[in-house]
C-alpha positions in Angstrom: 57.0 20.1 92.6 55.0 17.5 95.1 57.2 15.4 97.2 57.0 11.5 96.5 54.8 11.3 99.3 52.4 13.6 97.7 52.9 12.6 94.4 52.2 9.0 95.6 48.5 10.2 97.4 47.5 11.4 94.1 48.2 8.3 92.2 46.0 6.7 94.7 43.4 9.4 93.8 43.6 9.3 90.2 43.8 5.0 90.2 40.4 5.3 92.0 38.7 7.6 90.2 39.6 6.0 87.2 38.4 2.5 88.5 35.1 3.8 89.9 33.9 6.1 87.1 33.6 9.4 88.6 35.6 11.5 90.5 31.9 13.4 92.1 31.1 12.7 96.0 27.7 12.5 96.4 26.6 14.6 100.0 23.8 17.0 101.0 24.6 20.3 101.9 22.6 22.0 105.0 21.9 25.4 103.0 19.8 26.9 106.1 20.1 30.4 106.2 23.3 30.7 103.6 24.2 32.6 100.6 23.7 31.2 97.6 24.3 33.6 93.9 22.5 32.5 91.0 23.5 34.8 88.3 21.3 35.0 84.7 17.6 36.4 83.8 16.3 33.8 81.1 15.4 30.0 80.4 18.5 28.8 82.5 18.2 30.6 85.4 14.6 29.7 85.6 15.3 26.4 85.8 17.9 26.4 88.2 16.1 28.8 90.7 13.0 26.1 91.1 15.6 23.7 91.7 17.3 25.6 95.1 14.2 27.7 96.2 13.2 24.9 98.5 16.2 24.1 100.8 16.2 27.1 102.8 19.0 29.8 100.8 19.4 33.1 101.1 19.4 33.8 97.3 20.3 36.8 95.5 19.5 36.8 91.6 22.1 38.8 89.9 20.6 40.1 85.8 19.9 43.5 84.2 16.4 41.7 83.1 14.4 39.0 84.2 12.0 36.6 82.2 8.8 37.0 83.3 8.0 33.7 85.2 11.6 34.6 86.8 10.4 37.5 88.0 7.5 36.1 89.3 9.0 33.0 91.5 11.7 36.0 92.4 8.2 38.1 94.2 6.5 34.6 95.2 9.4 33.5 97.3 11.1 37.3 98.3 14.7 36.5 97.0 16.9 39.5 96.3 17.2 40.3 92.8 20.4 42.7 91.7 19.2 43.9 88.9 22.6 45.2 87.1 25.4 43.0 85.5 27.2 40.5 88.2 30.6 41.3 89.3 33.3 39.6 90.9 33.0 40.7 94.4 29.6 39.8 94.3 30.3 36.1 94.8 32.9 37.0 97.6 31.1 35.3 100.7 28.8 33.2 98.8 28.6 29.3 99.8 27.3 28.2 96.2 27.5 30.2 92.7 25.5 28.9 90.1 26.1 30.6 86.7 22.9 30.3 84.8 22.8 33.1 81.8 22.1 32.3 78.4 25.9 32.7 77.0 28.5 30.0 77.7 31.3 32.1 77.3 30.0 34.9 80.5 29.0 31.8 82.3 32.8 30.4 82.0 34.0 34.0 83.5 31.6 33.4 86.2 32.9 30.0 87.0 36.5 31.3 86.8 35.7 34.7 89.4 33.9 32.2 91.7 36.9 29.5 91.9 39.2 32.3 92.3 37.1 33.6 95.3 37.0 29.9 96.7 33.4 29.0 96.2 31.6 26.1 94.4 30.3 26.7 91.1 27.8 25.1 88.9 27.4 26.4 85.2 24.1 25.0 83.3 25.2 22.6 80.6 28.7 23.4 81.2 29.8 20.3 83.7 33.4 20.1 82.3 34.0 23.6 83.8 31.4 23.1 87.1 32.8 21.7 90.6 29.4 20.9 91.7 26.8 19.1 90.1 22.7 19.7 90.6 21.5 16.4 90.1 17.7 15.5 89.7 15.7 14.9 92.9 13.0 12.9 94.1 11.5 14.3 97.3 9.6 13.0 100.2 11.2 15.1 102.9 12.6 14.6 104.7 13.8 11.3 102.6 15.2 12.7 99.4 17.1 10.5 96.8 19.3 12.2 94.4 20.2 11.3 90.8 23.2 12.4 89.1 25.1 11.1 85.4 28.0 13.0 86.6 27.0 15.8 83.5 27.3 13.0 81.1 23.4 12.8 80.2 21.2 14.9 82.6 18.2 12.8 80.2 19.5 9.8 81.5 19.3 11.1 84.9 16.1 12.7 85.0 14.0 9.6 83.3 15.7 7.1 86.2 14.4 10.1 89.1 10.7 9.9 87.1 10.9 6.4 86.8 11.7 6.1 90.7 9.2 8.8 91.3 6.4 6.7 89.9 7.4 4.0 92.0 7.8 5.1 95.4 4.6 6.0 97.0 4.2 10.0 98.4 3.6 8.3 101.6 6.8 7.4 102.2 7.3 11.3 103.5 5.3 10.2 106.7 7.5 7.3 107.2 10.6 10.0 107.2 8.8 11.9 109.4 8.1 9.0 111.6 11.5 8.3 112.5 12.7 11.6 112.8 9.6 11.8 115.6 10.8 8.4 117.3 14.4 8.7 116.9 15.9 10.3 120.0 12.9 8.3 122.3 13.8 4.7 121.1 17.6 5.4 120.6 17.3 5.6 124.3 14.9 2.7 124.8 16.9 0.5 122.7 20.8 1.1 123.6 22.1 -1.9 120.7 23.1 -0.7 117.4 22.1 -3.8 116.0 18.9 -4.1 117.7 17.9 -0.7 117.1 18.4 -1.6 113.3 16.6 -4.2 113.3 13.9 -2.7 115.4 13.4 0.2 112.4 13.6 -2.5 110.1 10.5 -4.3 111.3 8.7 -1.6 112.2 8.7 -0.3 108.5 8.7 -3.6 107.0 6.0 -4.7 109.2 2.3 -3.2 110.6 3.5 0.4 111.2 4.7 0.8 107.4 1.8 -0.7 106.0 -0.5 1.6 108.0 1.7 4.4 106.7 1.4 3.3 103.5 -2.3 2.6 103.1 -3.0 6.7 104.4 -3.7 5.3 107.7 -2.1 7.6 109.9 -4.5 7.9 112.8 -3.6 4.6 114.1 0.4 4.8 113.4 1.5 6.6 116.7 -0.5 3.8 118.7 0.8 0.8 116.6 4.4 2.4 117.5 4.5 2.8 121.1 2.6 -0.3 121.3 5.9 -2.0 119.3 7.9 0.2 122.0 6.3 -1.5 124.5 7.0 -5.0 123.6 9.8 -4.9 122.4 12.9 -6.9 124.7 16.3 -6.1 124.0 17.6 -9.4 125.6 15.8 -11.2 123.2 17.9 -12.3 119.6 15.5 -13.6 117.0 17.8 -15.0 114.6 15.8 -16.1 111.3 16.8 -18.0 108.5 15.6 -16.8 104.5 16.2 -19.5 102.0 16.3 -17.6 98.8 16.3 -18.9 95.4 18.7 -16.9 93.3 17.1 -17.6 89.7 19.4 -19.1 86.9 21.9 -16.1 86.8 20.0 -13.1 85.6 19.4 -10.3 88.5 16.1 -9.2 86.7 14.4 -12.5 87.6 14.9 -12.3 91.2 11.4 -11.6 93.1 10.7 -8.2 94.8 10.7 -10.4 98.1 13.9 -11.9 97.5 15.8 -8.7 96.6 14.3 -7.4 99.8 15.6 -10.3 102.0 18.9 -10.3 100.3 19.4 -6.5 101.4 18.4 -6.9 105.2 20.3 -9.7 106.1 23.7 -10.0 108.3 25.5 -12.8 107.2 25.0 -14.4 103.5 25.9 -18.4 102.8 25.7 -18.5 99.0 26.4 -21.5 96.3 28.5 -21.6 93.4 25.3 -21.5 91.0 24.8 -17.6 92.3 26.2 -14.9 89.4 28.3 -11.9 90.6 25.7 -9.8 89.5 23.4 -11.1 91.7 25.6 -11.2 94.4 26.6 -7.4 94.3 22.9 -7.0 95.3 23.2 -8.5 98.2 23.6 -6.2 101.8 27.1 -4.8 101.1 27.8 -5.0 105.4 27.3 -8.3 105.2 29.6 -11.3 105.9 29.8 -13.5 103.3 30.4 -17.3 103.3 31.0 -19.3 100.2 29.7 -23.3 100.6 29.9 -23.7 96.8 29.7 -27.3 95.7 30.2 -28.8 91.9 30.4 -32.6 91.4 32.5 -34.5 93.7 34.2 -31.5 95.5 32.0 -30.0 98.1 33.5 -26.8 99.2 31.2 -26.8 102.7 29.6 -30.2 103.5 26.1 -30.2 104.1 25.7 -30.8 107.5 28.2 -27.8 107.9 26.0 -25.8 106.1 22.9 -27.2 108.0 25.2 -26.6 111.1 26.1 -22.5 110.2 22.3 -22.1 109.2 21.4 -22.7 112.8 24.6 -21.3 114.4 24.6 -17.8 112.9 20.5 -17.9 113.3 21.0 -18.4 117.5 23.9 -15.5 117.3 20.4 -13.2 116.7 21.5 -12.4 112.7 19.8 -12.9 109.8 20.7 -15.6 107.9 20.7 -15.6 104.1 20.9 -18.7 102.6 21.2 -17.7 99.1 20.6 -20.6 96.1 21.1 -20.8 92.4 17.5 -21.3 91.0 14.7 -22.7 93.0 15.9 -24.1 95.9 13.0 -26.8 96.1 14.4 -27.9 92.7 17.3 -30.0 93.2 18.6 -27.3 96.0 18.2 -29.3 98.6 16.2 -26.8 100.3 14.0 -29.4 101.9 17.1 -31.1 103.8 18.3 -27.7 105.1 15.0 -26.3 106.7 14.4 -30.0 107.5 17.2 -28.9 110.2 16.0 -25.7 110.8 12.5 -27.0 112.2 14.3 -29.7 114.4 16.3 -26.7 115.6 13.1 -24.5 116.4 14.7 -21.6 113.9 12.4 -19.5 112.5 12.4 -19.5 108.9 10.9 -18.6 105.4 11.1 -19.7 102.0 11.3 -17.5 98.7 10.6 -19.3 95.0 13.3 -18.3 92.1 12.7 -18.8 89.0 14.4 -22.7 88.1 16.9 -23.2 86.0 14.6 -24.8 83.5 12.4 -22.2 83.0 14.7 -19.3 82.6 17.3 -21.1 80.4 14.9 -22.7 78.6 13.4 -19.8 78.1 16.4 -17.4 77.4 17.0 -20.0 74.5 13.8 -19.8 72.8 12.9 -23.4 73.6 9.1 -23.7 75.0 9.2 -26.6 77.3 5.5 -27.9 76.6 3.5 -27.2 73.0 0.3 -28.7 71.8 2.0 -29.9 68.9 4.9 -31.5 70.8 5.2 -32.1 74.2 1.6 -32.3 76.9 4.3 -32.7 79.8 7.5 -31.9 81.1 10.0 -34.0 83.1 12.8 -32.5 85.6 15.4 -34.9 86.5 19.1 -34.3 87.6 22.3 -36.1 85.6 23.8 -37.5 88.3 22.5 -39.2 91.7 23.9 -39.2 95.1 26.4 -41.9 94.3 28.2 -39.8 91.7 26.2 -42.4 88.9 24.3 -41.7 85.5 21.6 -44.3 86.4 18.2 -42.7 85.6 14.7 -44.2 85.0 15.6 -44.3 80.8 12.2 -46.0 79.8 10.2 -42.8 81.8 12.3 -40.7 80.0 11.7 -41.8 76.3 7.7 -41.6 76.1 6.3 -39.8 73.7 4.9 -36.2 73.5 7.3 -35.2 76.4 10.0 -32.8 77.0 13.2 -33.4 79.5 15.1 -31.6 81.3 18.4 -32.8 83.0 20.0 -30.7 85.8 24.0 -31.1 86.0 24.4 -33.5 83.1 27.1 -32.0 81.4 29.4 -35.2 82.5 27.3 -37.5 81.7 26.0 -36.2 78.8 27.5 -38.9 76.2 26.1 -41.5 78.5 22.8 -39.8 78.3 22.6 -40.3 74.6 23.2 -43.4 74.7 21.3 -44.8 77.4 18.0 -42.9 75.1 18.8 -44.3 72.2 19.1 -47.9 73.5 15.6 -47.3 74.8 14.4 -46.7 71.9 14.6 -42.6 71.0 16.0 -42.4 67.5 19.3 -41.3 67.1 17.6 -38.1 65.2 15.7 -37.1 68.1 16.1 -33.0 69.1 18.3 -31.9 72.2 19.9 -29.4 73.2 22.9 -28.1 76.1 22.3 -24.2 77.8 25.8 -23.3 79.6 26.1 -20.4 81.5 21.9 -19.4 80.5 20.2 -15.8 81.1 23.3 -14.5 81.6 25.5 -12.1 78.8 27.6 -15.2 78.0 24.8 -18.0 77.3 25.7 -20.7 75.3 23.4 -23.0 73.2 24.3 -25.7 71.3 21.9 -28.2 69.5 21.5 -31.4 67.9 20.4 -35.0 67.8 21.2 -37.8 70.4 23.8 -39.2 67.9 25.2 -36.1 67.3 25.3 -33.9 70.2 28.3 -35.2 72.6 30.6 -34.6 69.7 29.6 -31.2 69.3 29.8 -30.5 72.9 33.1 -32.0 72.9 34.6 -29.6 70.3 33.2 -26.6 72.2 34.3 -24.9 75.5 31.2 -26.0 77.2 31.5 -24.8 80.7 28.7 -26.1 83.9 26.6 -24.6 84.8 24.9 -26.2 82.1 21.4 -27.8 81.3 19.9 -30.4 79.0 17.1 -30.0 77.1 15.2 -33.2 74.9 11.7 -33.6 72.9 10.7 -32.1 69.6 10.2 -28.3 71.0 13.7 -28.0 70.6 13.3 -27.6 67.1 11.1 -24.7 67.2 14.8 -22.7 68.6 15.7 -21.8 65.2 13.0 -19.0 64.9 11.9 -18.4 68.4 15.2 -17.6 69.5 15.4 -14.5 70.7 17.9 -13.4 73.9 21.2 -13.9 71.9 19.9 -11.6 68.7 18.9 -8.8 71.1 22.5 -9.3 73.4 
């Protein structure tokens, strides 16, 4: 019987496993020198010998009889083979058992023996009964990334290790063996945590990487000390990324932008950014909402401008993260206005504007020969809070528009279009929440549109899209079928 103490621990235990999906702790075993059993003769065993031949085991195969490619790998790379039926003292001592024969039931007797002598088992395509997974690897010692389903689908798991083994080029195994080189030499040279990270970080992001990378290697060591050299630990170089987020949906965000967003210290980030976007971001660091939505500012902008250049002299880097393009009504241009004034060193990454991935997501083409030659951006509401746009720009012919933030002023919109000479049957459409899982597209005429909106749960962030292209939705659309 546990005590309540106890009893309470493992509540704990079982509430977090059950939230987080698996109850497996992901680590890498030094197996230098160690006993390791792998007990069967055929297809299983095979496999699971030219999985732990390379980390350094002493192995002993236990099996009356041994497949012949077994039996070969066995002479190739001198492990001890038993050649009789396994037997419970034989896994007394051993560090890992893996029970590999080609009969579930021995293999379960296996597992059982090895628990009862105290050692960690893994039985192939048994994971219910293992305590230890094998999960697929992808090496470039010494960087190795594992891959593990937790035994639900070792498929799964080995076409995500492929698929990052395609990916990430075999040169990477002379960056490892770069800073394993380096390590103890510039730890000394560079006492700062914080600068020694970001040290590494340039180095590999910068000229030493790419030398690396292109198969240069005779000029790596000299590029390094050089960086060694130069390098001045007094010095903070705070830097500023302004980032555009993209409309909600993390698989538009730019290689360079998912890059800056995992390097940075501190992250100042907008209402407009989704949560999925934001649990890419660096998980250490400090996060700092300055939402705004229409007349309630969260974080004024010369606070923001003000906490750009702030956390930028404190030596971090700054992320200032941004719903869609933050040229595009983002008001980039006001906040690195400040930064040059300020002398902060900064750079600017594109996302993909809300009107080209929600317009886009919603099967709506914003220019078509037989339609629309051009495309207009405006936003619904301007600095004073009012709805008072340029109406006779936006009712010429063969155009499409787009209105940021016009959810508000929506019925106003209408109106102002159709006293400008639209007719009341012209095509427009609203895109809340678009890209993401729970897009919403409603669409209609001018006369017709606000009432529908009205009916509906419509929820900002939301965009407006007019012109005849939006008639061509009802068989292009595409993102909702496939959700």
């Amino acid at each position: 019987m546990l005590t309540e103490p106890e009893q309470h621990r493992v509540n704990k235990i079982v509430n977090r496993i059950e939230q987080q999906g698996s109850p497996n702790f992901p680590a890498f075993l030094d197996m230098s020198g160690r006993r390791l059993v792998l007990v069967g003769g055929g297809a299983n065993a095979e496999r699971k010998a030219s999985r732990l031949i390379a980390h350094g085991a002493n192995i002993d195969v236990i099996a009356p009889e041994l497949s012949e490619s077994l039996s070969s790998t066995i002479t190739e790379y001198r492990l001890n083979h038993i050649a009789r039926n396994w037997q419970a003292e034989d896994l007394e001592g051993a560090c890992l058992v893996v029970a590999a024969t080609d009969d579930r039931e021995e293999n379960a007797a296996i597992a059982q023996s090895a628990k009862s002598a105290g050692c960690w088992v893994n039985v192939a395509n048994q994971p219910e009964i293992s305590n230890f997974l094998i999960p697929s690897l992808v090496d470039r010692s010494p960087l190795l990334i594992a891959v593990s389903s937790s035994g639900t689908s070792p498929v799964l798991a080995r076409l995500l290790t492929a698929r990052i083994d395609a990916f990430l080029p075999h040169t990477y195994r002379e960056l490892g063996q770069l800073a394993d080189r380096y390590r103890d030499r510039i730890r000394e040279k560079i006492g700062n945590w914080r600068q020694r990270r970001r040290f590494w970080e340039r180095l590999l992001n910068g000229r030493v990487g790419e030398l690396i990378l292109q198969g240069r290697l005779a000029n790596v060591d000299e590029a390094l000390e050089q960086a060694i050299r130069e390098h001045d630990e007094d010095r903070l170089d705070g830097e500023v990324y302004l980032v555009g987020a993209g409309p909600g949906d993390p698989d538009l965000l730019s290689f360079r932008a998912l890059r800056l967003m995992q390097q940075c210290d501190v992250v100042l980030h907008d209402r407009l950014v989704s949560e999925p976007i934001m649990a890419l971001v660096n998980s250490a660091a400090e996060r700092i909402y300055v939402g705004k939505q229409r007349s309630n500012h969260a974080v004024p902008q010369d606070s923001i401008n003000s906490l750009l250049v702030t956390h930028a002299r404190m030596g971090k880097r700054v992320l200032r993260l941004k719903g869609g393009d933050p040229f595009i009504f983002g008001r980039g241009g006001e906040e690195i206005e400040t930064l040059a004034a300020e002398g902060i060193p900064f750079q600017v990454v594109p996302g993909v504007t809300a009107a080209a991935g929600c317009a886009s997501y919603a099967g709506i083409p914003l220019t078509h020969r037989d339609h629309a030659q051009s495309c207009l951006f405006v936003t619904g509401h301007l600095k004073d809070g009012t709805v008072n746009l340029d109406w006779p720009a936006l009712t010429r012919s063969q155009q499409t528009v787009v209105i940021y933030m016009g959810l508000e002023g929506l019925p106003v919109i209408c109106r102002q279009l159709m006293a400008n000479g639209l007719p009341e049957t012209h095509p427009i459409a609203i895109i809340s929440q678009g890209t993401l899982s729970n897009q919403q597209v409603i669409s209609g005429t001018l006369n017709t549109l606000p009432a529908k909106v009205a009916s509906e749960s419509v929820k900002a962030p939301t965009l407006i899209i007019i012109g005849h292209v939006v008639s061509l939705r009802e068989k292009l659309a595409w993102f909702e079928t496939r959700a």
